[in-house]
DOKEMAR-406591 format. One line per 4 residues: number of its first residue (from 1); their letters; for each residue x, y, z of C-alpha. Coordinates in pm, 1 decimal. Example, Ala and Ser with C-alpha at 12.3 -4.5 7.8 and 13.67 -1.06 7.14 Angstrom:
2
1	AS	1230.0:-450.0:780.0  1367.0:-106.0:714.0
END
This chain:
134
1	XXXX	3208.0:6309.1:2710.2  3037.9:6440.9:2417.5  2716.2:6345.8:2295.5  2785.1:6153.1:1993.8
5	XXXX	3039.2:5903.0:2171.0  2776.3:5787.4:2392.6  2519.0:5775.2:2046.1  2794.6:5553.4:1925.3
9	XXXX	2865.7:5375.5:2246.3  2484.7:5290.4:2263.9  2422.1:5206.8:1941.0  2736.2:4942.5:2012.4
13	XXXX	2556.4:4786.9:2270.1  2227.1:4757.5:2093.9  2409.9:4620.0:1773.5  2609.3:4371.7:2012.3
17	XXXX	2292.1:4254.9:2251.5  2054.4:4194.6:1896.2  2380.7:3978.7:1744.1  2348.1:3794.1:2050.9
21	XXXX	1984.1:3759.6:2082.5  1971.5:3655.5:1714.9  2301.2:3397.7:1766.7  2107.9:3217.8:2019.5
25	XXXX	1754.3:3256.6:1804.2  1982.9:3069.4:1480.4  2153.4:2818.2:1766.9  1758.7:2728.9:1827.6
29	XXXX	1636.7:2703.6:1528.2  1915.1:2457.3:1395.8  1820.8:2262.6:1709.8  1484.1:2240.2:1544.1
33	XXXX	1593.2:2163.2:1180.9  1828.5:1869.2:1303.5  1579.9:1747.8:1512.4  1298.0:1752.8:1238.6
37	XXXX	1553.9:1608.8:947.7  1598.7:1344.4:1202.4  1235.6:1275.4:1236.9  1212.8:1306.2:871.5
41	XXXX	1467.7:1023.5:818.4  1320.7:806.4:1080.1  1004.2:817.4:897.2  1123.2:722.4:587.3
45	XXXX	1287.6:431.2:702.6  971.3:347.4:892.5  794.2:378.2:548.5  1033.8:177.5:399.2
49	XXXX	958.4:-106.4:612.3  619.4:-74.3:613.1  629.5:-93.3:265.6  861.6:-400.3:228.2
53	XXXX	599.2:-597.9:520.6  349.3:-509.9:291.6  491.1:-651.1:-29.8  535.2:-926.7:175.8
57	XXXX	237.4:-993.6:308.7  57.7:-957.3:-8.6  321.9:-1154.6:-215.0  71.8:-1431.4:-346.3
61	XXXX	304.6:-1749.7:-219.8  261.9:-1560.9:175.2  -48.0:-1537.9:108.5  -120.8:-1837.2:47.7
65	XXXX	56.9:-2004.7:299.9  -76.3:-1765.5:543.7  -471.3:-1883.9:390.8  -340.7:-2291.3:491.4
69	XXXX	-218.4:-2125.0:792.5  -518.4:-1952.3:964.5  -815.4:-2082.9:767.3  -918.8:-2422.3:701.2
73	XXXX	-974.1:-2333.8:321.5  -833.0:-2605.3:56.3  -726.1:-2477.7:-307.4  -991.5:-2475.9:-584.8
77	XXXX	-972.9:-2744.3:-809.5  -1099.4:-2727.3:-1166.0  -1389.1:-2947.3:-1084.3  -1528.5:-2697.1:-853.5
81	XXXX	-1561.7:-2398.6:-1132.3  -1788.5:-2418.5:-1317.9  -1969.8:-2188.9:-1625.1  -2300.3:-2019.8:-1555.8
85	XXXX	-2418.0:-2145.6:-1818.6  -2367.4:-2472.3:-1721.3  -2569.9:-2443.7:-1409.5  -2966.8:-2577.8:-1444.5
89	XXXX	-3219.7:-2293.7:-1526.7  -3363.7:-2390.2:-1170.8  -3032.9:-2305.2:-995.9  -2924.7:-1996.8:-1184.4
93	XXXX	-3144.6:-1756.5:-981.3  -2990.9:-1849.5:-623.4  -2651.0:-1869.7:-783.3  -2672.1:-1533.9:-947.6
97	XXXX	-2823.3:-1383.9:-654.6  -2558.2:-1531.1:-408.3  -2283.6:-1402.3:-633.6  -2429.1:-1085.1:-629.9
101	XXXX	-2424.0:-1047.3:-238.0  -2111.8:-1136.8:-212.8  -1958.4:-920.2:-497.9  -1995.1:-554.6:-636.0
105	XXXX	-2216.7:-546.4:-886.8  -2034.2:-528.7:-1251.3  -2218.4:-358.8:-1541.3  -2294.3:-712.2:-1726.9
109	XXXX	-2278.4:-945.5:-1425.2  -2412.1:-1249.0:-1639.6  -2159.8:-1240.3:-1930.4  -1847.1:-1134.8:-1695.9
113	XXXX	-1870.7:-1375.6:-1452.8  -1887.8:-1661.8:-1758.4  -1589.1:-1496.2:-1928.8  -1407.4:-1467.4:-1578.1
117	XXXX	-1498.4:-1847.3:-1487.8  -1451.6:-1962.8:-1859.4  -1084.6:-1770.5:-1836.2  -1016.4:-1959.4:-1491.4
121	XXXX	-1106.8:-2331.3:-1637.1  -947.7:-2294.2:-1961.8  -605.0:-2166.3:-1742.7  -616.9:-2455.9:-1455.7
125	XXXX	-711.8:-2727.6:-1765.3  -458.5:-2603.1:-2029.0  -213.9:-2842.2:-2025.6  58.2:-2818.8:-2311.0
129	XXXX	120.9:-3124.2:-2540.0  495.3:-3264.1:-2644.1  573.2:-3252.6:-3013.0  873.8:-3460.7:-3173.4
133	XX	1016.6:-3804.2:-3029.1  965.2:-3937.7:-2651.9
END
């Protein structure tokens, strides 16, 4: 046999047995990619849900009946809000400091917490008149 049929023959073989090795390396790796697409897929739709329980959980009307629910808590009524500047001189300390404890402190805390209670009784006591003929 002469020397450069068994180069060849060898040289076969090696080609063959990496083909193989790197058939088996692609089989594997596919394995992987389907398996993480899948994972992939599963976590969007997880996502998906998640986000659709969250929209409904902090829809307002959920809330809200979740608040009658779990806490003994009754809706304001426009009686109860009232302007800071409507509280006595006397009272405005305690108020302003319990308001502050219990929220962040704004940059003006006096003339946004009128505006915001102002806004909130002029909404709730709005009430729109009929024009024409009963």
């Amino acid at each position: 046999m002469r020397k450069s049929t068994l180069v060849v023959g060898l040289l076969t073989a090696a080609i063959g047995f990496g083909l193989f090795q790197l058939k088996y390396e692609m089989m594997t790796l596919e394995s992987e990619y389907r398996q993480l697409n899948r994972n992939i897929r599963l976590s969007e739709e997880s996502v998906s849900v998640l986000k659709a329980e969250w929209a409904h959980l902090t829809n307002p009307s959920s809330l809200q009946s979740m608040a009658r629910k779990h806490l003994d808590v009754d809706t304001v009524t426009p009686k109860q809000l009232v302007s800071f500047k409507r509280i006595p001189k006397s009272y405005q300390g305690a108020v302003q400091f319990a308001v502050s404890a219990a929220t962040p402190t704004p940059k003006n805390p006096d003339s946004e917490l009128d505006m915001i209670l102002d806004e909130a009784i002029k909404e709730i006591s709005f009430s729109p008149t009929r024009r024409g003929k009963r």
